[in-house]
C-alpha positions as CSV (number, residue, x, y, z in Angstrom):
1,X,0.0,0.0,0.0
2,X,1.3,3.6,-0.6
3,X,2.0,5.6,2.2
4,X,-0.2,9.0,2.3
5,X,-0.7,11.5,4.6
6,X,-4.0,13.7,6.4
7,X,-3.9,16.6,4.8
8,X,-6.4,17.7,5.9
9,X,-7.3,18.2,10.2
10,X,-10.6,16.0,10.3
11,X,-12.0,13.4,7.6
12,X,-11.7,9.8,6.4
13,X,-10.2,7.8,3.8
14,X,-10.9,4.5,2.2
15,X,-8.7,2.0,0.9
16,X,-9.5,-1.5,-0.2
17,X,-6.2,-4.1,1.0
18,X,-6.7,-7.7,-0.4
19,X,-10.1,-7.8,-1.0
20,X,-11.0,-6.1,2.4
21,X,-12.7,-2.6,2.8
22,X,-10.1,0.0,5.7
23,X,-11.6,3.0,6.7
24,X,-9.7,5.5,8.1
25,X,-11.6,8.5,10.6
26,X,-9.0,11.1,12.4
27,X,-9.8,14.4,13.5
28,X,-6.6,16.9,14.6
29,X,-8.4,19.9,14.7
30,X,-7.9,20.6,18.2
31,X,-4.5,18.4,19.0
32,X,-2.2,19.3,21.2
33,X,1.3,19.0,20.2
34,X,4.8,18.9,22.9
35,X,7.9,19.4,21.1
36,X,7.8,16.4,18.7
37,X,4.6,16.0,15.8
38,X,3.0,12.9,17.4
39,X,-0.1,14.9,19.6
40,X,-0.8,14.0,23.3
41,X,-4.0,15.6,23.2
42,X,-7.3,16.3,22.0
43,X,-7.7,13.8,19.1
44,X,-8.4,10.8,17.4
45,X,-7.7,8.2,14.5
46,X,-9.8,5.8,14.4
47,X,-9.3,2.3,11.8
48,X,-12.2,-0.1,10.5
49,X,-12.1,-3.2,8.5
50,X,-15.3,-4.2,7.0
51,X,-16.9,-1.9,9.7
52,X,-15.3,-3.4,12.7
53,X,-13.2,-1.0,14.6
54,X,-9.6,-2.7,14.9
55,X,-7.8,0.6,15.9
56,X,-8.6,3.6,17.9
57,X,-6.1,6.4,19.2
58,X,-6.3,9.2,21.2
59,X,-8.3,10.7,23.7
60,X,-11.5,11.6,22.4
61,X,-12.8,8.4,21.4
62,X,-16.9,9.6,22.1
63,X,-15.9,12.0,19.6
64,X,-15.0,9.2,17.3
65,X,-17.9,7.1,18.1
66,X,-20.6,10.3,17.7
67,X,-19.4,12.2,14.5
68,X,-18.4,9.2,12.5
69,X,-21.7,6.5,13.6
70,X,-19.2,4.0,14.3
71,X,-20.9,1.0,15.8
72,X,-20.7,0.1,19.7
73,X,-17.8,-2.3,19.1
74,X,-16.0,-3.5,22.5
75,X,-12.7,-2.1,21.9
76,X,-9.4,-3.6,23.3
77,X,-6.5,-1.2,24.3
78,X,-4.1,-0.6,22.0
79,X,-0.3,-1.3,22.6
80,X,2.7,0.7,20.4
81,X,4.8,-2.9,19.8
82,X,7.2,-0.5,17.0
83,X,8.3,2.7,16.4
84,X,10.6,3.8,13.5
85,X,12.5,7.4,13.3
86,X,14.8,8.8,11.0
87,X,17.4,11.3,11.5
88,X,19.4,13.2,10.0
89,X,22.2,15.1,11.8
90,X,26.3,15.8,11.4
91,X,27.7,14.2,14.8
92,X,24.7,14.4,17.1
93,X,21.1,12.9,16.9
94,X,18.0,13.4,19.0
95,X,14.5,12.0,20.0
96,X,12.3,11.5,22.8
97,X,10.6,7.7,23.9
98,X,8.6,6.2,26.3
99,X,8.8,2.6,26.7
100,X,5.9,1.9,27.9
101,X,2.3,3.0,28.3
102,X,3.0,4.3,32.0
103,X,6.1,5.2,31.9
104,X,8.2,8.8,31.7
105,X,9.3,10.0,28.1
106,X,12.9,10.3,28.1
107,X,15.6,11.8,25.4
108,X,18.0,9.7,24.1
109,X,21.1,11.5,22.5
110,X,23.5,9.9,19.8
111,X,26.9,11.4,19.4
112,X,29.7,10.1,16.7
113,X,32.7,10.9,16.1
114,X,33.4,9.8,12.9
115,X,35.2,10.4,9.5
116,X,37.4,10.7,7.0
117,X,40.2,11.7,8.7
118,X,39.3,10.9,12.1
119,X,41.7,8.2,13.9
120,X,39.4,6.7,16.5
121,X,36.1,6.9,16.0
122,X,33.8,6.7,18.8
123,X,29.8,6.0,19.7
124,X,28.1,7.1,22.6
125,X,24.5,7.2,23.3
126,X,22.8,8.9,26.7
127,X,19.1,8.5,27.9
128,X,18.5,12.1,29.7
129,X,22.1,13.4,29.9
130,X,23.3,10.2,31.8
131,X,25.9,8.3,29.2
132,X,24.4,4.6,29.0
133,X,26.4,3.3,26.2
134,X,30.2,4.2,25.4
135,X,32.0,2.4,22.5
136,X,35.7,3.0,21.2
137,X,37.2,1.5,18.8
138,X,34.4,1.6,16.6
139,X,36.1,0.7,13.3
140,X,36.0,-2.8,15.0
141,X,33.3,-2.8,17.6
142,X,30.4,-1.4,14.8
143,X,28.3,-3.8,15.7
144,X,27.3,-5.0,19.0
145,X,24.6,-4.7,21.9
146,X,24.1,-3.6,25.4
147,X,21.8,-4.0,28.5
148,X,20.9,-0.7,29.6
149,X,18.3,-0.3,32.9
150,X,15.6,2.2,32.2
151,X,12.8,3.4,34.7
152,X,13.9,-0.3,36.2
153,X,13.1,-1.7,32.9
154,X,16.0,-4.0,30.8
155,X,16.5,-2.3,27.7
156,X,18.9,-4.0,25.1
157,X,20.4,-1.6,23.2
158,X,21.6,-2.4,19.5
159,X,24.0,-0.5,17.0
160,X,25.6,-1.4,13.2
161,X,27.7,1.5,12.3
162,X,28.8,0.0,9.5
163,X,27.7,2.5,6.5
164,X,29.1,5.6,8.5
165,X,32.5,4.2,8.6
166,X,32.7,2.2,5.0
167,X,30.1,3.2,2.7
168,X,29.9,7.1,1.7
169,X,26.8,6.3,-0.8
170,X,24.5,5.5,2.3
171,X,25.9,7.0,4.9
172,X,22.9,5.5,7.4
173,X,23.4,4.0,11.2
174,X,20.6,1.5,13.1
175,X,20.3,1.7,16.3
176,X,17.4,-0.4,18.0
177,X,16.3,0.1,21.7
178,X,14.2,-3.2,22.7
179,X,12.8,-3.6,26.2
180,X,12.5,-7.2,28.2
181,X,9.7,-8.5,29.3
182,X,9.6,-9.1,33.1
183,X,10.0,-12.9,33.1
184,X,13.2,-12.5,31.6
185,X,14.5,-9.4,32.9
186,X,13.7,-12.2,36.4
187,X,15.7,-14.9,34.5
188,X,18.7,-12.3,33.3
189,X,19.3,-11.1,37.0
190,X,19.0,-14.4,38.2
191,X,21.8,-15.7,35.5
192,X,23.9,-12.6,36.7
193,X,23.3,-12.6,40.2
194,X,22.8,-9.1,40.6
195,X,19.8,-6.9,41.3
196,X,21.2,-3.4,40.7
197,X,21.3,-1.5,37.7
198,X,24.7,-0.6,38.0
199,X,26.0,-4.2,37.9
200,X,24.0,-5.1,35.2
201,X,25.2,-2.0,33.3
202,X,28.5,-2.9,33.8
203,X,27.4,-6.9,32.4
204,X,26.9,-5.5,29.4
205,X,28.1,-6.9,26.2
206,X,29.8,-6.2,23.0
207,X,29.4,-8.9,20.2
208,X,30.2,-8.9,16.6
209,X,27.7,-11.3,15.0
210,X,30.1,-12.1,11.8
211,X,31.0,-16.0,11.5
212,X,34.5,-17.1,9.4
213,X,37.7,-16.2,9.2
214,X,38.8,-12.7,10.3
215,X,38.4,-9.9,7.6
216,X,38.9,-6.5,7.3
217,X,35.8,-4.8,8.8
218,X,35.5,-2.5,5.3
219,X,34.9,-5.7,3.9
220,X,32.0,-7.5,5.8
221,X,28.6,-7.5,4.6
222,X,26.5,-4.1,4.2
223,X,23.0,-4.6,5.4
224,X,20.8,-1.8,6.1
225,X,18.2,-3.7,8.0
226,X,21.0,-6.5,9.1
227,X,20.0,-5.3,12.8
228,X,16.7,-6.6,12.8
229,X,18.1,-10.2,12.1
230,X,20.3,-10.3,14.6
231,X,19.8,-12.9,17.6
232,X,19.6,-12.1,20.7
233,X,22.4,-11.7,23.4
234,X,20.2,-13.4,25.8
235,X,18.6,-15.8,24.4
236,X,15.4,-17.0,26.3
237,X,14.0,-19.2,23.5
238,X,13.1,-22.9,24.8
239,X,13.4,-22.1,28.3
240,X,10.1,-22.5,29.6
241,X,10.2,-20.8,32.6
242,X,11.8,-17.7,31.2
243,X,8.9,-17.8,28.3
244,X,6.9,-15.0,28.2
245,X,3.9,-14.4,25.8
246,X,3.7,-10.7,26.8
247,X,4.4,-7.6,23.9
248,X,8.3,-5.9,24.2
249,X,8.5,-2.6,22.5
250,X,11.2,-2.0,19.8
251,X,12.2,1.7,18.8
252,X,14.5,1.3,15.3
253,X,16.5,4.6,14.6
254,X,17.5,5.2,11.0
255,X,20.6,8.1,11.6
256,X,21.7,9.8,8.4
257,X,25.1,11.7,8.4
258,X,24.9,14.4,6.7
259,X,28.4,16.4,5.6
């Protein structure tokens, strides 16, 4: 489907996806925006297939019901599973997140020190001023994860620096922040023996996921998306009482370097 946008600040839009009927309501006329362009406040979108409401955001959902005759449809809260962002920026890149529906919105900061001429390039990433991520030696360490603690939530962290250091013509960074469920943030403290975020901070781990013989790292494989494929540091997959059926949240950060 192509993407479009609301041009306008109330109405609908139907599209028609493999033989079934969307229908899209929003009205923005009265949103209320912070300092990014999602609004907190005073809105709605609202999503129907074949006049069943699947999707409904925002806070004035009686609005939604009333101006649109939507039917009486028991509606199930929504969760945000994904998020995707892209930046553009010289050394330093910004956003704000929450990871999860009760929690604080925070602002996580990129820096790079990167280049052409630049020795020993470095990463760093903070979440509210506080420096949660530090790697040197980037030109080998470009790819690699991290357990961060965030409002006492795990949050694995996950960078591939590979285009900023090796390929000029798409000069593009991932990062992914991906929280744990409790059951195994339970299992990864238990593993580690530690309850603190301090000590799991400092268990934190660097991998390279590259299999072979040694190569130069200009030379290993360029994949935009190659961080989504990834498996995971720890890995909780037949363990049946670290299993946990409930929803993590992902936030995938596209950084361009611009010169």
């Amino acid at each position: 489907m192509s993407p479009w946008r609301l041009w306008k600040k109330h109405g609908s839009k139907r599209v028609r996806i493999k033989g079934k009927t969307f229908r899209v309501f929003w009205d923005l006329s009265n949103a209320k925006y912070m300092s990014g362009p999602e609004p907190y406040q005073g809105f709605y979108v609202a999503v129907l297939c074949d006049r069943d409401i699947i999707l409904l955001l925002g806070d004035m959902q009686r609005e939604a019901y009333k101006n649109n005759r939507l039917g009486s449809s028991i509606m199930v809260k929504s969760t945000l599973l994904s998020r995707k962002e892209h930046l553009l920026g010289k050394k330093v890149y910004h956003t704000r997140v929450q990871f999860n529906d009760i929690g604080s919105m925070h602002d996580i900061t990129i820096k790079c020190h990167v280049g052409a001429d630049v020795k020993d390039p470095w990463l760093c990433i903070r979440v509210d001023k506080q420096t949660m991520v530090h790697i040197k030696q980037l030109l080998w360490k470009f790819r690699g994860n991290q357990m961060i603690y965030v409002d006492g939530q795990i949050i694995e962290v996950l960078w591939d620096a590979h285009n900023w250091l090796f390929d000029s013509s798409c000069p593009c960074a991932v990062f992914m922040f991906r929280t744990r469920v409790q059951k195994e943030k339970q299992c990864l403290e238990d593993r580690t023996g530690t309850h603190s975020s301090s000590s799991i901070l400092e268990r934190g781990m660097v991998h390279n996921f590259n299999d072979g013989p040694a190569e130069h790292p200009s030379q290993k494989r360029t994949s935009f998306a190659s961080i989504l494929e990834w498996p995971n540091t720890h890995s909780f997959k037949g363990s049946k009482e670290c299993s946990d059926p409930s929803p993590a949240y992902s936030l995938i950060l596209y950084a361009w370097r611009s010169e």
